[in-house]
C-alpha positions as CSV (number, residue, x, y, z in Angstrom):
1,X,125.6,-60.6,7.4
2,X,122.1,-59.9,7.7
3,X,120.0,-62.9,6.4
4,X,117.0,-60.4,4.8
5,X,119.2,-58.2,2.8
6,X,115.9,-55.4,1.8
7,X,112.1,-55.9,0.9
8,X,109.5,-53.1,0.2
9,X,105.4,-53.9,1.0
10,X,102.7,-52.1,-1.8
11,X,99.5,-51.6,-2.5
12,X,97.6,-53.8,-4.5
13,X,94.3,-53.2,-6.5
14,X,91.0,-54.8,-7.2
15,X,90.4,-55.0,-10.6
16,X,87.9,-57.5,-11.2
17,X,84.0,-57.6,-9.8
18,X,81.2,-59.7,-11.1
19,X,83.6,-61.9,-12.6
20,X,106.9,-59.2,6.8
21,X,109.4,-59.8,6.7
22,X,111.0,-57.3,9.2
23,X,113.7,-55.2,7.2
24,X,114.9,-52.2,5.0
25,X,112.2,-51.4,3.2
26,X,111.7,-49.3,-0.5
27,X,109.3,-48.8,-2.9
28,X,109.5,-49.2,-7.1
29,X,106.9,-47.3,-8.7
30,X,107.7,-46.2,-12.4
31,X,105.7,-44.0,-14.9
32,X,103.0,-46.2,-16.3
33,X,103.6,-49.2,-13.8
34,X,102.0,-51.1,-11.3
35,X,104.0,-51.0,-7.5
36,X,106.3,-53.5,-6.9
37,X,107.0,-55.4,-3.8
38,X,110.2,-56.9,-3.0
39,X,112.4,-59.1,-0.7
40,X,115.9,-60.0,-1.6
41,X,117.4,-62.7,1.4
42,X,120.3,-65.5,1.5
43,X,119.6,-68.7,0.4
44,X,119.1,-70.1,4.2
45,X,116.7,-72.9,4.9
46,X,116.0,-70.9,8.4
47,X,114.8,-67.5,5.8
48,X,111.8,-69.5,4.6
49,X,109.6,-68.3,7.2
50,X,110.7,-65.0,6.4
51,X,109.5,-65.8,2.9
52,X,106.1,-66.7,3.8
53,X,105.6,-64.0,6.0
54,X,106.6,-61.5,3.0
55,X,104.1,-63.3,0.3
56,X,101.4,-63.7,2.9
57,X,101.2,-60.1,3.5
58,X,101.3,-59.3,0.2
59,X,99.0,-62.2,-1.1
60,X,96.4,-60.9,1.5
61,X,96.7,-57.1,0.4
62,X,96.0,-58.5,-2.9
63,X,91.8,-59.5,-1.6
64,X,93.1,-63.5,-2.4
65,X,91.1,-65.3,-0.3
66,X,92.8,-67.7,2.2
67,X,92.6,-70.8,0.5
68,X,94.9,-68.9,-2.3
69,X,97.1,-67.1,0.1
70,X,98.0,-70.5,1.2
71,X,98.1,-71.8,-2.3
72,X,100.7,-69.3,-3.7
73,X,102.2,-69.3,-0.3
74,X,103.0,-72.9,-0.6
75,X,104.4,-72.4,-4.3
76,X,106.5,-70.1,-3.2
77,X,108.2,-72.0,-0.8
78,X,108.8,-75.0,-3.2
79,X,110.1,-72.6,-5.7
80,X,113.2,-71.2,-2.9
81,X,113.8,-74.4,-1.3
82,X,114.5,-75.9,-4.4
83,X,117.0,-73.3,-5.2
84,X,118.5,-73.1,-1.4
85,X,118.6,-76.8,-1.5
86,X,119.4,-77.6,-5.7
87,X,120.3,-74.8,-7.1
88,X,122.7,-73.0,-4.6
89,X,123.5,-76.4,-3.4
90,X,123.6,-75.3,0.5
91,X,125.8,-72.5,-0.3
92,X,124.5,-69.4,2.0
93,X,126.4,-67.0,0.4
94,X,123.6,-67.0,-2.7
95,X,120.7,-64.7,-2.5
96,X,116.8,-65.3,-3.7
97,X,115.1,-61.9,-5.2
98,X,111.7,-62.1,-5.1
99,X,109.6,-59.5,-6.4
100,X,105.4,-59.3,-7.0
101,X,103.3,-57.1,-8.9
102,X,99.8,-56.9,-9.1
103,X,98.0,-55.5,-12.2
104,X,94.7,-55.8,-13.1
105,X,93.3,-59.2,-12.5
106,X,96.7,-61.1,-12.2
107,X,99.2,-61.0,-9.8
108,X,102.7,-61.9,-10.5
109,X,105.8,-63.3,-8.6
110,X,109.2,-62.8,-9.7
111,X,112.2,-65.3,-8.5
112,X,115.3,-64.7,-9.3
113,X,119.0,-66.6,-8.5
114,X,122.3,-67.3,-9.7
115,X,122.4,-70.7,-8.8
116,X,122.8,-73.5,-10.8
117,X,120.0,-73.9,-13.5
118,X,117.3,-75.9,-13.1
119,X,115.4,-77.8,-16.3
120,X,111.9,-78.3,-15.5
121,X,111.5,-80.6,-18.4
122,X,114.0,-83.0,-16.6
123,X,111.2,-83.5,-13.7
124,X,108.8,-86.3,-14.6
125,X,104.5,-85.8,-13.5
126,X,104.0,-87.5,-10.6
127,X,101.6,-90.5,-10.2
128,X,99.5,-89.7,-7.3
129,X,97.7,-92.5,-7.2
130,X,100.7,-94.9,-7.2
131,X,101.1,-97.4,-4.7
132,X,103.4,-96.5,-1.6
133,X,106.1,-99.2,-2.8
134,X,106.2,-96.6,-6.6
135,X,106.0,-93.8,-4.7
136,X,109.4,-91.9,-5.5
137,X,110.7,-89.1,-2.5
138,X,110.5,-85.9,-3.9
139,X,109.6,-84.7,-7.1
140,X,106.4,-82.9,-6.1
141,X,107.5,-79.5,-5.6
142,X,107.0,-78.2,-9.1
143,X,103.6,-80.3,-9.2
144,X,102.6,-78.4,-6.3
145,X,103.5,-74.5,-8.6
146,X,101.8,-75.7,-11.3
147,X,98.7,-76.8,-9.7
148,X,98.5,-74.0,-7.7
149,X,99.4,-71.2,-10.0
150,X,97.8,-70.2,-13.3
151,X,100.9,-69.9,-15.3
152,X,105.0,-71.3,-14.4
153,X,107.6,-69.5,-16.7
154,X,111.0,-70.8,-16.0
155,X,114.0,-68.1,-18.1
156,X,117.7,-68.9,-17.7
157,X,119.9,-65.8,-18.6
158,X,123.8,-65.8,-18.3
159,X,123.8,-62.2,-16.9
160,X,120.0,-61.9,-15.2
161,X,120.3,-65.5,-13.6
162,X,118.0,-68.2,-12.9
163,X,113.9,-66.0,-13.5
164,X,111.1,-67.8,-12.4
165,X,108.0,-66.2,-13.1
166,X,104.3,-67.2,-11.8
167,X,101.2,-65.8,-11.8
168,X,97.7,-65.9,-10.2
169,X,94.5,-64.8,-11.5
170,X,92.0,-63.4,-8.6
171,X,88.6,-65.2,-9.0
172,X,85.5,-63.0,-10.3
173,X,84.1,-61.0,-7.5
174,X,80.5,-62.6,-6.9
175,X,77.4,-61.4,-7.0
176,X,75.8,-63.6,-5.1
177,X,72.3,-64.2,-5.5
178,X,69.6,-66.2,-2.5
179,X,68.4,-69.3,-3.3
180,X,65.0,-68.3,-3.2
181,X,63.2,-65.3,-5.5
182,X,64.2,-62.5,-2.8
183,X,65.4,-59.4,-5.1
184,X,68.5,-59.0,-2.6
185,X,72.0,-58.7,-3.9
186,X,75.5,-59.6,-2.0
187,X,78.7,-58.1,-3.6
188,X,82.1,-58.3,-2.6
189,X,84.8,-56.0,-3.2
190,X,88.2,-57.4,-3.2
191,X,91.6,-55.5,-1.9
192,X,92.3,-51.7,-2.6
193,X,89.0,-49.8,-3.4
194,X,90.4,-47.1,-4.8
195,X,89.3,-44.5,-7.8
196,X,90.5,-46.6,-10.4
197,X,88.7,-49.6,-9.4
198,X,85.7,-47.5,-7.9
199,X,84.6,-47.1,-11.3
200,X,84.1,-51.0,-11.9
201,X,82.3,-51.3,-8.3
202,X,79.9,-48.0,-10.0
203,X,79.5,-50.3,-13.0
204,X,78.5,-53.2,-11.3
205,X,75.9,-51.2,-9.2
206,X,74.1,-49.4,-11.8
207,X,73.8,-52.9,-13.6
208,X,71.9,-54.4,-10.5
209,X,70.0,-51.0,-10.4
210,X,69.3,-50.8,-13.9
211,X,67.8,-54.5,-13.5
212,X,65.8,-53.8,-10.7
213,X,67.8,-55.1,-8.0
214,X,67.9,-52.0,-5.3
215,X,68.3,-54.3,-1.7
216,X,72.2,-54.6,-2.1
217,X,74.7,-56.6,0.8
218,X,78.3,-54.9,0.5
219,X,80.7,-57.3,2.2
220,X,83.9,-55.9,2.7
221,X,85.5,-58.3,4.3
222,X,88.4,-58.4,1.2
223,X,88.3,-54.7,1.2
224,X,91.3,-53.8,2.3
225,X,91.3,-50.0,1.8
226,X,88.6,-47.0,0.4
227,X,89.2,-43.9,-0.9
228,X,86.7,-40.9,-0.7
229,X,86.2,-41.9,-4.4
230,X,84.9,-45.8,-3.4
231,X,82.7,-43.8,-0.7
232,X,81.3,-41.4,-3.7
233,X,80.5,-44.7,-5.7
234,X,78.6,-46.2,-2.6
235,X,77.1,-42.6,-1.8
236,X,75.4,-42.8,-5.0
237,X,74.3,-46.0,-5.0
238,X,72.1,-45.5,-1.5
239,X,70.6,-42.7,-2.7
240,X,69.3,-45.0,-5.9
241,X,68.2,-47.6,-3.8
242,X,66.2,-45.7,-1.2
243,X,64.8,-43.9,-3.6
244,X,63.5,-47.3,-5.3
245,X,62.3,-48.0,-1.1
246,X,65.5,-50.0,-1.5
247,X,68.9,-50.2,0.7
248,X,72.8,-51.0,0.3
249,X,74.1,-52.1,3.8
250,X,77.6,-52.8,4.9
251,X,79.1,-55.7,6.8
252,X,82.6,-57.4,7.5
253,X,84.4,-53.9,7.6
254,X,87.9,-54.1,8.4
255,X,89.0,-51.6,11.6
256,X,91.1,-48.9,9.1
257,X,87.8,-49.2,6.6
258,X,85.6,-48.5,8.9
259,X,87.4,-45.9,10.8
260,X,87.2,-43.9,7.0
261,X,83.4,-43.9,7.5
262,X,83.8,-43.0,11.0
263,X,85.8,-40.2,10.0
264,X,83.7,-39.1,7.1
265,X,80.2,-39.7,8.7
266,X,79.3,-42.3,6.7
267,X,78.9,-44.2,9.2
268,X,75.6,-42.0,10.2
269,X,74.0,-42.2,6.4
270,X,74.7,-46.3,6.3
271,X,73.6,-49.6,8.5
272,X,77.0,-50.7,9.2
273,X,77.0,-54.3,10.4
274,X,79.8,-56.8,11.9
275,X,78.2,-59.6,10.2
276,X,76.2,-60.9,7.6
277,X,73.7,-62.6,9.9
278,X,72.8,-59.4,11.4
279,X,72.6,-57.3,8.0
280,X,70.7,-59.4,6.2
281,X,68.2,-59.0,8.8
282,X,67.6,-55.3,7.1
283,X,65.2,-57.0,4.1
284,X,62.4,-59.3,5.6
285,X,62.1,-61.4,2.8
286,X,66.0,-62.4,3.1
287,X,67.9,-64.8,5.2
288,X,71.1,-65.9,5.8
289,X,70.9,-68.9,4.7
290,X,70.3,-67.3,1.0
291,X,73.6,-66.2,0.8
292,X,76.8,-69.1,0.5
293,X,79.7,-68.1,2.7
């Protein structure tokens, strides 16, 4: 019997600026609906990896930075080894069916098992600051969900099974500004930069136009995908800064980003850079010690 039973990878979306495992794969897309990936797998210790592997990949097409890959990563893996170990009680035979959406600004995991029920409000908060002798083994495992995620729903359901649901809010794009009174802008798209979304990036742009601001950093290094509609929205936004004897350059381009340029000749109309200490050496007032990491 084959331990990963099916799984699907899809796209994800940035939504918010200013503010694999190896198997069968297939993709749920209804009318109206965000795509859905999944992974369905027996409840085996050794499929953890597996696990990770599947909401890494996903957790990174999302634009989460790596700090909250690893953060939902690691909530994740409490969730199923609680149920391989609790709720299926070492019984193989059981399966996990985990399932993630993204939509808008929040991205959701699904969890789902037939198991035995599990009653969160039977697990007490643990002292972390208790002495070693206090300290009791185990018990931190749905600390570590709740910490991490923005929101823990447990549902128990005779017929749909054991449902836990968690979600994760993407932090605000930033628009970072220098330290000092250089009129230089760094934004930073996050995942799929796509025609929905390109119309958020087009608002955020005309704001920092509209307010003077026309020496503008693009870091794409969460931007995991462009469409000619996110190169329209940039296209338009160098032709408003030069005119203003302004600039938006690009830096921290991923190899399929930047091969879209390449294949459009964009990459003849901007300053594409591999870093940030080489692009922010485009305005003379700026350094890169004006912009945080």
């Amino acid at each position: 019997m084959r331990d990963v039973i099916g799984s699907n990878p899809e796209s994800t979306s940035w939504r918010q600026i200013g503010q694999k495992a190896h198997s069968k794969r297939s993709i749920g897309v209804g009318r109206g609906r965000e795509p859905v990936s999944k992974l369905k797998v027996h409840a085996k210790p050794e499929n953890l990896a597996r696990i990770a592997a599947f909401i890494t990949d996903v957790a990174e097409r999302w634009g989460l930075e790596s700090k909250e890959v690893f953060g939902v990563q690691l909530a994740v893996d409490e969730a199923c080894t609680n149920i391989i170990e609790h709720g299926y009680g070492g019984d193989e035979a059981g399966t996990l069916e985990i399932s993630c959406r993204q939509a808008g600004n929040e991205c959701t995991i699904t969890i789902r098992d037939f198991g035995r029920r599990f009653d969160p409000d039977g697990v007490p908060e643990p002292d972390i600051d208790a002495p070693l002798e206090d300290r009791p083994v185990g018990g931190l495992g749905l600390f570590f969900m709740r910490q991490l995620m923005d929101s823990v729903d447990f549902q128990f359901d005779a017929d749909r099974g054991n449902v836990l649901i968690m979600t994760k809010r993407r932090e605000p794009i930033a628009v970072r500004e220098p330290a000092e009174a250089e009129a230089v802008r760094a934004v930073v798209p996050r995942g799929r930069l796509d025609a929905d979304l390109a119309q958020e990036l087009e608002s955020v742009l005309e704001d920092l136009m509209e307010n003077g601001l026309h020496q503008l950093m693009i870091d794409f290094r969460h931007t995991t995908y462009i469409s000619s509609s996110g190169l329209r929205v940039l296209l338009v936004a160098l032709r408003e800064a030069r005119a203003h004897n302004g600039d938006v350059v690009l830096f921290n381009m991923r190899p399929r980003v930047r091969k879209v340029f390449a294949m459009s000749g964009f990459d003849q109309l901007f300053s594409i850079f591999d870093t940030k200490a080489s692009a922010v050496r485009v305005f003379p007032n700026a350094t890169d010690a004006n912009f945080a990491p």
